[in-house]
N, C-alpha and C positions, 0 to 999 in steps of 0.2 A: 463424433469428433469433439476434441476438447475446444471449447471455446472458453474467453476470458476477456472482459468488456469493461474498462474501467472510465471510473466520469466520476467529476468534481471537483475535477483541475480550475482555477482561473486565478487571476492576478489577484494579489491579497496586500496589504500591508505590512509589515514587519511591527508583529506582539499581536496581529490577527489571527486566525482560526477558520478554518475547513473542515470538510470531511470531504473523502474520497471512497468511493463506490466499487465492488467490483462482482460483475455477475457473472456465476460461474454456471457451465453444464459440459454435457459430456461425458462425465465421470462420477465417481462416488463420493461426495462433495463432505457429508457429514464423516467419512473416515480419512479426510485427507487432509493434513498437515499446510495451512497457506502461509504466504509469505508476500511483504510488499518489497520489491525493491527502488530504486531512483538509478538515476544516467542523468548529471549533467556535462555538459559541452565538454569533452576534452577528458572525463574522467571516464574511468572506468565502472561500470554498472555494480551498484555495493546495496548488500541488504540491511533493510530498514526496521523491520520486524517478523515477528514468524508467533503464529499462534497453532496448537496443536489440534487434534480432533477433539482432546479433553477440557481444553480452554487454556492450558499452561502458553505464557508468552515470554516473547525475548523480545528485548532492543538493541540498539545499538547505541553505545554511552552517549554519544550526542542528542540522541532523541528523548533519551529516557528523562520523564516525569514531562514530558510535553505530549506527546503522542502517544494512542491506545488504538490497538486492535484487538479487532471484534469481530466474531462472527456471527451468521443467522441461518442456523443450517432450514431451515426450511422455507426460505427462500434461497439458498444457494448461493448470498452473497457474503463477502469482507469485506468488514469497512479501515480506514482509518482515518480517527480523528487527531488531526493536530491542531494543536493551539502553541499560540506564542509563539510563533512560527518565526526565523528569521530568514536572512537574505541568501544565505549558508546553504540554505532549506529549496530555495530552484532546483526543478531537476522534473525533469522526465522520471514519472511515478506509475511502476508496473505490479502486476500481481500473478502471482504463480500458483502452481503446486510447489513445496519444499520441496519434495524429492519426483518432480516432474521436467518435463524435458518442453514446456509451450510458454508463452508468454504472450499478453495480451497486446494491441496497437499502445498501451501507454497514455497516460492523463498529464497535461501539462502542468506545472505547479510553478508561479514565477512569483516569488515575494519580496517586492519595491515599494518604495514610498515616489 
């Protein structure tokens, strides 16, 4: 069964820094393509970044040069690290397979002063 476990949400300050956690099993981790996405209140769930099985990454132009993802295929996990994080940046933060059909409970991420 796919599971997907993400942690290292918490309230942050805005031009603060996180990372965020995500441990993966169930499947074939080092050939699978991840991805983080966000959900906050009222919008619609929108991808954040996507890293391949070969290391090639995407963003999304609001995140890009503040956020990096990473993988560690032998532990099984994705991480993402944001910094300079703004208020824009709240949001319900999930991790996937790219071309998979689960998604994990979701890590909070709320950044206020």
């Amino acid at each position: 069964q796919v599971q997907l476990v993400e942690s290292g949400g918490r309230l942050v300050q805005p031009g603060g820094s996180l990372r965020l956690s995500c441990a993966a099993s169930g499947f074939t981790f080092s050939s699978s393509a991840m991805g983080w996405y966000r959900q906050a209140p009222g919008k619609e769930r929108e991808l954040v970044a996507t890293i391949s099985s070969r290391g090639s990454t995407y963003y999304r132009d609001s995140v890009k040069g503040r956020f990096t993802i990473s993988r560690d295929n032998a532990k099984n996990t994705v991480f993402l690290q944001m910094n300079s994080v703004k208020p824009e940046d709240t949001a319900v933060y999930y991790c996937t397979q790219v071309h998979g059909n689960y998604w994990g409970q979701g890590t909070q991420v709320t950044v206020s002063s």
